[in-house]
DRENDO-1510 file (C-alpha; in Angstrom, 1 decimal, always signed):
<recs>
REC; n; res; u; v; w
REC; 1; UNK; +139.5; +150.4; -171.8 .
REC; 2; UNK; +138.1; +151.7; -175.1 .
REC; 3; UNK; +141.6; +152.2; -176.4 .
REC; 4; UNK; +142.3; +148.7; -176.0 .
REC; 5; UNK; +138.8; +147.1; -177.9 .
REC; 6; UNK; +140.0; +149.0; -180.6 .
REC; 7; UNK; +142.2; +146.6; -181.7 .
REC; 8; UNK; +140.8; +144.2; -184.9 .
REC; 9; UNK; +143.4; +141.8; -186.2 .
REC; 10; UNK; +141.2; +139.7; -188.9 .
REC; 11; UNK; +137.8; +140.8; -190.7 .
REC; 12; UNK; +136.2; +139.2; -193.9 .
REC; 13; UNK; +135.3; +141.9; -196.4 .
REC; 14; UNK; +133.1; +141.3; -200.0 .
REC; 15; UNK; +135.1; +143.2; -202.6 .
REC; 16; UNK; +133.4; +143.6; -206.3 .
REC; 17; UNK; +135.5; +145.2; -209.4 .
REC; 18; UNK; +133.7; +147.7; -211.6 .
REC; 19; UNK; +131.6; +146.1; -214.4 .
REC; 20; UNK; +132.7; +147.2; -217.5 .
REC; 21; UNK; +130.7; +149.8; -219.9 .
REC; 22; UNK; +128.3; +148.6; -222.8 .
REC; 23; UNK; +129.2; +149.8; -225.9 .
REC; 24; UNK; +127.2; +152.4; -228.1 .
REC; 25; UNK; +124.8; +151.7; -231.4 .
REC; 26; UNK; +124.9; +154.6; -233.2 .
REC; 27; UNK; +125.1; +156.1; -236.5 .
REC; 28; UNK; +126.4; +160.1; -237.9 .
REC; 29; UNK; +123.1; +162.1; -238.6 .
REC; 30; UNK; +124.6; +164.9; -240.4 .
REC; 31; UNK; +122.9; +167.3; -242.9 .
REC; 32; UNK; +123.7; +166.1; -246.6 .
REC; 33; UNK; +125.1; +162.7; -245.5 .
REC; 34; UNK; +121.5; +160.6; -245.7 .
REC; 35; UNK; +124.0; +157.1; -245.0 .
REC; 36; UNK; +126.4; +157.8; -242.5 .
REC; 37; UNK; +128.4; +155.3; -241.1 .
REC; 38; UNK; +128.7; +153.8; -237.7 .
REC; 39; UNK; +130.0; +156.0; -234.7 .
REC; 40; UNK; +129.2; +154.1; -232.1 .
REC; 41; UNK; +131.7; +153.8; -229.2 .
REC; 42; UNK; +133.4; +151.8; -226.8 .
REC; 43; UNK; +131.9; +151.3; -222.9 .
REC; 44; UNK; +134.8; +152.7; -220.3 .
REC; 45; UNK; +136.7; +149.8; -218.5 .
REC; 46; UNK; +135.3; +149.1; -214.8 .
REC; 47; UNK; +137.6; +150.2; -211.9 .
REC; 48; UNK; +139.9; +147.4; -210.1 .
REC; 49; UNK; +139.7; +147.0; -206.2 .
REC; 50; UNK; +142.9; +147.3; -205.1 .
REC; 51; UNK; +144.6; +146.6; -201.4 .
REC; 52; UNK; +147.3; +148.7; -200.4 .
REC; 53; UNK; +149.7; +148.4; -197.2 .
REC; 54; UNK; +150.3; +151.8; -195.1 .
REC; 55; UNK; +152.2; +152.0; -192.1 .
REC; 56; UNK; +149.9; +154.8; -190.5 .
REC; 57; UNK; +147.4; +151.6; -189.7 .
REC; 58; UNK; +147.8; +149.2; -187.0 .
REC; 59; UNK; +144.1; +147.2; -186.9 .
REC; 60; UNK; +141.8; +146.4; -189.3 .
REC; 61; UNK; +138.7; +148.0; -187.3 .
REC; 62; UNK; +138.1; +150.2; -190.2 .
REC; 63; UNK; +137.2; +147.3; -192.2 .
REC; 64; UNK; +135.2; +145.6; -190.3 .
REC; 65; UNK; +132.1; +148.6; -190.4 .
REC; 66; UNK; +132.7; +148.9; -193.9 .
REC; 67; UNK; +132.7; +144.6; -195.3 .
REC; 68; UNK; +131.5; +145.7; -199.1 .
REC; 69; UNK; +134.0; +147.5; -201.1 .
REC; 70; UNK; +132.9; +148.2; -205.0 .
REC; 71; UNK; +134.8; +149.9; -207.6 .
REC; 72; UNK; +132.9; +152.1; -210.2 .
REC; 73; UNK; +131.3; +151.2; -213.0 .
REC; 74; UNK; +132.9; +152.2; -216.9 .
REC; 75; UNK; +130.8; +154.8; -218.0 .
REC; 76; UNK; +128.7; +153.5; -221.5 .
REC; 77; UNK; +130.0; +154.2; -225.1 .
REC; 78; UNK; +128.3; +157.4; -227.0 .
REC; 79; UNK; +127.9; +158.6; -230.4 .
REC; 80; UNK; +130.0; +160.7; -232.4 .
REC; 81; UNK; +133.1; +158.1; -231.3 .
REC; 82; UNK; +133.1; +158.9; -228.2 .
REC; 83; UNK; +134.4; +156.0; -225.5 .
REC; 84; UNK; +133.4; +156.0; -222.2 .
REC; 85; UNK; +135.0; +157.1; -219.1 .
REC; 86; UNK; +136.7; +154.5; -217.1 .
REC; 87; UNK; +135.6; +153.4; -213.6 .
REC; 88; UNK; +137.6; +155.0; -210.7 .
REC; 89; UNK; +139.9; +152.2; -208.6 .
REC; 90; UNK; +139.1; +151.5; -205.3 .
REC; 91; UNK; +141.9; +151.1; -202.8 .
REC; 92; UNK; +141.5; +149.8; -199.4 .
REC; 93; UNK; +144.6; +150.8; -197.0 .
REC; 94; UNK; +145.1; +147.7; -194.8 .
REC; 95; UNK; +148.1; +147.8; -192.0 .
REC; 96; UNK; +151.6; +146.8; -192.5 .
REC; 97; UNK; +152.1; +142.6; -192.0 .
REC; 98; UNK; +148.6; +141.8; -193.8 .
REC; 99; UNK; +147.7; +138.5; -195.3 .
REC; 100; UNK; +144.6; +138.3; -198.0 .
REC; 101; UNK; +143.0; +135.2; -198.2 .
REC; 102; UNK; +140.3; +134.0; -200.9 .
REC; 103; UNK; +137.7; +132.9; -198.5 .
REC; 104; UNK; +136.4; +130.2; -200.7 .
REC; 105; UNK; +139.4; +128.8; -201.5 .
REC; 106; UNK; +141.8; +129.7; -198.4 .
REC; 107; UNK; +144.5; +130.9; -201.0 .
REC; 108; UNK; +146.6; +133.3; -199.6 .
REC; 109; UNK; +146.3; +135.9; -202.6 .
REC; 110; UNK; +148.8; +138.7; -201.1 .
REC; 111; UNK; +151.1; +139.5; -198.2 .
REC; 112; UNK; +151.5; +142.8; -197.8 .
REC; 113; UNK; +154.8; +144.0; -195.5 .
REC; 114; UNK; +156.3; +146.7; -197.5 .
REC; 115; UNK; +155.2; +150.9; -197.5 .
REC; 116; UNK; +152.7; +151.7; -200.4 .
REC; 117; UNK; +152.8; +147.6; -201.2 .
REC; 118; UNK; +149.7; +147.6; -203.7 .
REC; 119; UNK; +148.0; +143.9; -205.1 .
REC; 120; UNK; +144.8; +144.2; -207.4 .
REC; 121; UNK; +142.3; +142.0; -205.9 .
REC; 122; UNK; +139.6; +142.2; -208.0 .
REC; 123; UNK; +140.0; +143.3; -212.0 .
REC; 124; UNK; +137.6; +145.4; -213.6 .
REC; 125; UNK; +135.8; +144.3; -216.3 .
REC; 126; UNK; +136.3; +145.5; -220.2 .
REC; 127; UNK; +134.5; +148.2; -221.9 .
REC; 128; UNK; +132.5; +146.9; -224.5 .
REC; 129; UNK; +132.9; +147.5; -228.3 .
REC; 130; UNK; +130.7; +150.1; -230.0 .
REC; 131; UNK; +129.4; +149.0; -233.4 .
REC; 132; UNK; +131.9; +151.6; -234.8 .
REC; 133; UNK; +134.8; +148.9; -234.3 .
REC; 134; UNK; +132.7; +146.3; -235.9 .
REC; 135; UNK; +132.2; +148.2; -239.4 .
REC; 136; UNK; +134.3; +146.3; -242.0 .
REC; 137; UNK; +133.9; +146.1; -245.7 .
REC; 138; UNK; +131.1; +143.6; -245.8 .
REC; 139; UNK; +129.1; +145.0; -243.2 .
REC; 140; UNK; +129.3; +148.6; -243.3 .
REC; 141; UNK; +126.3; +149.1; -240.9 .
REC; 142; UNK; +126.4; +146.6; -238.1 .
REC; 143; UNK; +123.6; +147.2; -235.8 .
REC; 144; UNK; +125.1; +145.7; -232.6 .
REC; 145; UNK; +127.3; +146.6; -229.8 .
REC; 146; UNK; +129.0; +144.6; -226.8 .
REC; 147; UNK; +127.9; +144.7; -223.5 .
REC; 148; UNK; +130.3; +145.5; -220.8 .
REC; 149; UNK; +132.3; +142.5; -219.1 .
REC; 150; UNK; +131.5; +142.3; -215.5 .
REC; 151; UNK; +134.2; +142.9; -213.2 .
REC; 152; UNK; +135.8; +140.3; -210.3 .
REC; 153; UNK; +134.0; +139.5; -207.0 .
REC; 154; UNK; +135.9; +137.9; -204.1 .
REC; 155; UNK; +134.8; +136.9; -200.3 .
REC; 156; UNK; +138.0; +137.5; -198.7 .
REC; 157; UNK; +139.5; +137.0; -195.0 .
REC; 158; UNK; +141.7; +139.3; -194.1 .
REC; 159; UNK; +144.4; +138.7; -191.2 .
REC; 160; UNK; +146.5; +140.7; -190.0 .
REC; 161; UNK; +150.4; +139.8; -188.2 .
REC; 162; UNK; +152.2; +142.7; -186.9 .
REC; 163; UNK; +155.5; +143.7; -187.7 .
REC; 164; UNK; +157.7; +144.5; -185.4 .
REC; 165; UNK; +161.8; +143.7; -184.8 .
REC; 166; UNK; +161.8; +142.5; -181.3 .
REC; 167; UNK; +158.5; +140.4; -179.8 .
REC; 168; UNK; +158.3; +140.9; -175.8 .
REC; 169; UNK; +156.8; +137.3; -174.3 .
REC; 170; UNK; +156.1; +136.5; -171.1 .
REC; 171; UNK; +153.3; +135.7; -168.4 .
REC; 172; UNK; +151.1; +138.6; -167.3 .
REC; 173; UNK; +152.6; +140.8; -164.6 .
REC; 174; UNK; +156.2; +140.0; -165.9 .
REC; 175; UNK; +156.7; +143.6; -166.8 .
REC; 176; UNK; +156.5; +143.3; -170.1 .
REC; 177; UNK; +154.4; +146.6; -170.6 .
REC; 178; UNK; +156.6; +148.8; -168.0 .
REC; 179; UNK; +159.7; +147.7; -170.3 .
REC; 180; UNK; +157.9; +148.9; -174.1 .
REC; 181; UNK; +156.9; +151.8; -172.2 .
REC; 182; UNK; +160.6; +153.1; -170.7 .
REC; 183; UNK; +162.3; +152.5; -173.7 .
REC; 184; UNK; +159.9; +153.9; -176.7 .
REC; 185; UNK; +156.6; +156.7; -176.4 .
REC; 186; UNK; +154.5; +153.2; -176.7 .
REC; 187; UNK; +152.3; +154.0; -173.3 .
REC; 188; UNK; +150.2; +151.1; -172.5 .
REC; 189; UNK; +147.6; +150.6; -169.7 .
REC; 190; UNK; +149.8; +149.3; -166.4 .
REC; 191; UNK; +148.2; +147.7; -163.3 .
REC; 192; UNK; +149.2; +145.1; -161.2 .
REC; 193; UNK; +146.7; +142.5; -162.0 .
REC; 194; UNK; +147.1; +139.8; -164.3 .
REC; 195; UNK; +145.9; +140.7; -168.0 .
REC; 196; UNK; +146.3; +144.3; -167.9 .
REC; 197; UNK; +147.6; +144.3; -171.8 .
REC; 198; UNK; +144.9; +142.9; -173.8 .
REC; 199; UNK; +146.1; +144.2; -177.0 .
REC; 200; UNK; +149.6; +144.3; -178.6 .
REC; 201; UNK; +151.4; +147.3; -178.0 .
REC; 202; UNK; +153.8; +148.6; -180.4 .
REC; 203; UNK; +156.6; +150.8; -179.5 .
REC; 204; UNK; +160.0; +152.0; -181.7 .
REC; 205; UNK; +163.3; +152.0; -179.5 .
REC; 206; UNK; +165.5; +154.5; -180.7 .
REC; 207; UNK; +169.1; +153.7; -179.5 .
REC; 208; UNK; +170.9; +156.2; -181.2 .
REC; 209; UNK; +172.7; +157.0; -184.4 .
REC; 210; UNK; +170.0; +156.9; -186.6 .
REC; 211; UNK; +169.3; +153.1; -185.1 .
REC; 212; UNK; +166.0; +152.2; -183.8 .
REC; 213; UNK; +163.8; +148.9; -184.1 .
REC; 214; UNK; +160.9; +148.5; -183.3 .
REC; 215; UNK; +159.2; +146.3; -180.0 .
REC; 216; UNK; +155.7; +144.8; -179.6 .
REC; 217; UNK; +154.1; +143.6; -176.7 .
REC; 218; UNK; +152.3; +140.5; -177.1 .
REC; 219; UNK; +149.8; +139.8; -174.3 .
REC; 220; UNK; +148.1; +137.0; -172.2 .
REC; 221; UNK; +150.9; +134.2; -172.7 .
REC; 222; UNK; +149.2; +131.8; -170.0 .
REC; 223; UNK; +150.1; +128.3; -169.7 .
REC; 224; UNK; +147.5; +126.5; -172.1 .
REC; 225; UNK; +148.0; +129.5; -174.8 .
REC; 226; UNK; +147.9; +127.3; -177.4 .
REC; 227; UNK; +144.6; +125.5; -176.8 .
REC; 228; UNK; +142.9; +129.1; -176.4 .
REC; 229; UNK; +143.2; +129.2; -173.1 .
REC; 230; UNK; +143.4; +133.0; -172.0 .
REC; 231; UNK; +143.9; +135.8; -174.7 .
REC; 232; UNK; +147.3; +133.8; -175.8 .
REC; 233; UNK; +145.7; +132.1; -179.1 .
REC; 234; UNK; +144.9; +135.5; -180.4 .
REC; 235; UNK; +148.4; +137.2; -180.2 .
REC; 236; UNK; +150.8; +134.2; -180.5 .
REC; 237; UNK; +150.6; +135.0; -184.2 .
REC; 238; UNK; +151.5; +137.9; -183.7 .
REC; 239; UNK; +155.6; +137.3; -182.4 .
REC; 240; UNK; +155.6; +134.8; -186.1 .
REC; 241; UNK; +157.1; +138.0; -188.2 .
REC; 242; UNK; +159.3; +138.8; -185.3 .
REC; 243; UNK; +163.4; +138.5; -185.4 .
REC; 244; UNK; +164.2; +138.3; -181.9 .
REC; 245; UNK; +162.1; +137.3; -178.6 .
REC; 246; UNK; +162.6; +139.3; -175.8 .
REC; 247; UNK; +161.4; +136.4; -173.2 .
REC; 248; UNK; +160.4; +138.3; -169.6 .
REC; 249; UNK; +160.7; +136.5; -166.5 .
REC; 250; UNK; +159.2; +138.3; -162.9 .
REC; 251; UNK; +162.5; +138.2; -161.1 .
REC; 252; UNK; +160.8; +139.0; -157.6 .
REC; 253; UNK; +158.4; +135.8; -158.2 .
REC; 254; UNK; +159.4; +132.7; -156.2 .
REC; 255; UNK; +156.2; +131.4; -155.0 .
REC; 256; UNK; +156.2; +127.5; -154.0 .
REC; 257; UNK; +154.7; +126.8; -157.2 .
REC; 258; UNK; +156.2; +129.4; -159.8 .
REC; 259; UNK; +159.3; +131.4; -160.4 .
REC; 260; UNK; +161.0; +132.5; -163.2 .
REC; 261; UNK; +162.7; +129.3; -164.1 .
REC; 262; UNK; +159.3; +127.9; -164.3 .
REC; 263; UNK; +157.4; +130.7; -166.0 .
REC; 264; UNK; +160.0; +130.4; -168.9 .
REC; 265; UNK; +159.7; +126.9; -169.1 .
REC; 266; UNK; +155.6; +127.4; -169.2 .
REC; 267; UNK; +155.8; +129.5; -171.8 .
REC; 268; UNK; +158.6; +127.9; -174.5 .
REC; 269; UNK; +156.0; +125.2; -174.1 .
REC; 270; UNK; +153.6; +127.3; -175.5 .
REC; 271; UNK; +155.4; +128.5; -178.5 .
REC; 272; UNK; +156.8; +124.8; -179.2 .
REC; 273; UNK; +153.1; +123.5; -179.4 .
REC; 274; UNK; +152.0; +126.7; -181.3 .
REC; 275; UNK; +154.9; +126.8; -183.5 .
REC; 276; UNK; +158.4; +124.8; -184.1 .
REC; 277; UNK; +159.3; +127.6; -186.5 .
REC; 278; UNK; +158.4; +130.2; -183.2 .
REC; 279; UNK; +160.0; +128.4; -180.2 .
REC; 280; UNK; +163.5; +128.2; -182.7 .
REC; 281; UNK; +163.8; +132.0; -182.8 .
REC; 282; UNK; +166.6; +133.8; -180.8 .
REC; 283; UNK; +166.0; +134.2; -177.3 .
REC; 284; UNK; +167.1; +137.0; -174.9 .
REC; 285; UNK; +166.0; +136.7; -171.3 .
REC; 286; UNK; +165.5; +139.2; -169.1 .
REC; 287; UNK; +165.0; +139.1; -165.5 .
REC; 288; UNK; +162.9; +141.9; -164.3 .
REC; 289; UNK; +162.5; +143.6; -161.0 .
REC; 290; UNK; +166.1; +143.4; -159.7 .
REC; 291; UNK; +164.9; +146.8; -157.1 .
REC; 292; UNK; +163.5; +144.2; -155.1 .
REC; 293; UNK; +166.8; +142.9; -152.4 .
REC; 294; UNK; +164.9; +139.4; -152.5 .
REC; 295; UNK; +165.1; +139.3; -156.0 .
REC; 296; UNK; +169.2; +140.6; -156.2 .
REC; 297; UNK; +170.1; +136.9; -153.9 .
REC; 298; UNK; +168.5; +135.0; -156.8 .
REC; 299; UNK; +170.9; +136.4; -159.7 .
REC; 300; UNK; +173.2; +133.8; -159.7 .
REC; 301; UNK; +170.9; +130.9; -159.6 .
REC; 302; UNK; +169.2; +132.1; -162.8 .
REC; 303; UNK; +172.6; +133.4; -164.6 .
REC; 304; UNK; +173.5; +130.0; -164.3 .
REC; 305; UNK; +170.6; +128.5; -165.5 .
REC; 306; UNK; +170.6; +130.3; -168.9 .
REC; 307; UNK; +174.5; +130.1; -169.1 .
REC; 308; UNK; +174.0; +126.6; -169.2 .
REC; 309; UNK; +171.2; +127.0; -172.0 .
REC; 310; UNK; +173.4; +129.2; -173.9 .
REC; 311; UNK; +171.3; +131.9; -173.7 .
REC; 312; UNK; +171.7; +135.6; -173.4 .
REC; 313; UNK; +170.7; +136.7; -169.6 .
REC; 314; UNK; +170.2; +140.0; -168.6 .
REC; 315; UNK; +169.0; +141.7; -165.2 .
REC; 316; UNK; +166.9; +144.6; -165.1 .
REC; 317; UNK; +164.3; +146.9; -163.4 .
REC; 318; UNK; +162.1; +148.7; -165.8 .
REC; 319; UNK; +161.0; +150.9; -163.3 .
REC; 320; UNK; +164.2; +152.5; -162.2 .
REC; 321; UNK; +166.2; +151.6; -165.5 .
REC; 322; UNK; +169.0; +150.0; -164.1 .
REC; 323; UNK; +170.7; +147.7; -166.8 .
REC; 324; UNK; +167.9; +149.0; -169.4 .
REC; 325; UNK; +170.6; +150.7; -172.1 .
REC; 326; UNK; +172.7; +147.5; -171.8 .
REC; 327; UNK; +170.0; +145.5; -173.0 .
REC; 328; UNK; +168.6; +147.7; -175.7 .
REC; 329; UNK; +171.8; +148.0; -177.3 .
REC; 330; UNK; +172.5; +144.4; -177.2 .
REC; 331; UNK; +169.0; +143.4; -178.9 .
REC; 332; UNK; +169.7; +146.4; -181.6 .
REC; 333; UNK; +172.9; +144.4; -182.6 .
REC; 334; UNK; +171.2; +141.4; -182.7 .
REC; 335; UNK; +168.4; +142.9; -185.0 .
REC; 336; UNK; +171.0; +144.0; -187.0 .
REC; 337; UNK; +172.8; +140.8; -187.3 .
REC; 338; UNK; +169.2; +138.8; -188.0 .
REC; 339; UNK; +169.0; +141.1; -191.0 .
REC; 340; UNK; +171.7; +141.0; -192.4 .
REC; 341; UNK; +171.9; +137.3; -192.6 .
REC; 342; UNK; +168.1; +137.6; -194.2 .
REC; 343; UNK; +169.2; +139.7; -196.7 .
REC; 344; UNK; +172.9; +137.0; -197.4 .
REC; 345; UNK; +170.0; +133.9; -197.6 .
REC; 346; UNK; +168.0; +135.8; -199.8 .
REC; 347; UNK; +170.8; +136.7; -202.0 .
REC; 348; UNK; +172.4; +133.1; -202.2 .
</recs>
């Protein structure tokens, strides 16, 4: 159960730039030079804050014990012309699929979905001049300096949406976790009561050739998701970066008041009222739990229901992997053709 309250997906952090260093007053004292000019020098710029995406993270937990994040100071100016050292940059590794906010103004400074993805968040301030750089024919001992220029400071909200290839939907006890966990090393927590996922689980499918993409498991899709009902309202955001929905019906389900053509209706509601955009995404449906003989008489009721829907119907048992390969390879080639036609829109 730790494992699983591990999981932070939004966290507001107070980042301040370095200020910059103040610059020197300062004049040569040298033996047999009674007037010797100005040698004052410049203050050392202050560090930036700087937020950089990493795909070894997958929560924000880190930052939400550590909410201040300060870049050094520039070091101050010195005699002899000597400039200050500069204040070190502070970077602060956020997951893959994270949006920065300005909390004050709700602009969405950066989204960050690439490896080593870097925006500078908060600028340093400048070094100040020393009177050296202020010495000029007419005043060939100014007596004054700059001070340094302080750096940025931001209230920010950070929010994190996962990215993943395939997003696996469906209401708890589908068999949504027993599917991420026979096709990739994702091992979630499996029990047979409802909620048992209540964190996204990540998992990469390798199908072969060098091909993989990678699933998530998004958790407690109950009917009222989208009014926070449940865990739903949390993780809906989650399936937004997604290419492909893997929608998981219980196939052994036909109580009086349920079954699987009702459970995908309850929850293509949910995504409609969450998000147009979301409920338009491709659909494959998968009917789980085919072992079960009372589940087999039901196939072609269902096939024809999402023939008719023009919608990709598959029938599987995550448990004993019957018709698991068939599927994988189908929603690999379907990845693949999403991206590709992501990378012709971008291009036209």
């Amino acid at each position: 159960m730790l494992k699983n309250m591990l999981f932070v997906d939004s966290v507001k952090i107070k980042v301040k730039a370095g200020d910059g260093g103040k610059g020197c007053v300062s004049f040569r004292r040298e033996r047999y030079i009674p007037r010797g000019g100005p040698n004052g020098g410049n203050g050392g710029h202050g560090g930036h804050v700087v937020i950089e995406a990493s795909n070894r993270l997958h929560t924000l937990l880190d930052l939400r014990q550590r909410q201040h994040c300060k870049a050094e100071k520039g070091r101050p100016g010195l005699g002899s012309d000597m400039h200050g050292a500069n204040g070190k940059t502070a970077i602060i590794k956020v997951p893959l699929g994270t949006l920065v906010k300005n909390l004050e103004t709700e602009e969405i400074m950066a989204d960050l979905t690439k490896e080593k993805e870097q925006y500078v968040v908060a600028k340093g301030g400048m070094g100040g001049k020393g009177n050296a750089h202020f010495k000029s024919s007419t005043n060939k001992a100014p007596r004054y300096a700059q001070p340094g220029i302080p750096g940025e400071e931001f209230q920010l909200f950070l929010e994190l949406k996962m990215m993943a290839d395939v997003g696996i939907i469906g209401l708890p006890n589908a068999g949504k976790s027993t599917f991420i966990s026979s096709v990739s090393r994702s091992h979630p927590k499996i029990a047979n009561y409802p909620f048992t996922t209540l964190t996204p689980n990540l998992g990469v499918v390798e199908v072969g050739g060098y091909r993989s993409f990678v699933a998530a498991d998004i958790p407690g899709l109950i009917e009222g998701a989208h009014k926070g009902k449940g865990l739903g309202i949390q993780f809906l955001k989650h399936i937004e970066r997604t290419k492909v929905l893997l929608h998981t019906v219980d196939f052994a389900n036909f109580e009086s008041d349920r079954g699987p053509i009702k459970d995908f209706e309850v929850i293509n509601h949910e995504l409609r009222e969450f998000s147009e955009e979301l409920a338009k995404k491709p659909q494959v449906v998968v009917a789980n739990k085919n072992d079960v003989p009372e589940a087999r008489e039901r196939f072609e009721e269902l096939k024809s229901f999402f023939e008719e829907k023009e919608m990709p119907f598959f029938s599987i048992s995550a448990v004993t992997g019957q018709g698991v390969k068939e599927l994988v390879y189908f929603l690999m080639d379907l990845v693949e053709k999403q991206k590709s036609e992501e990378v012709s829109e971008e291009a036209d």
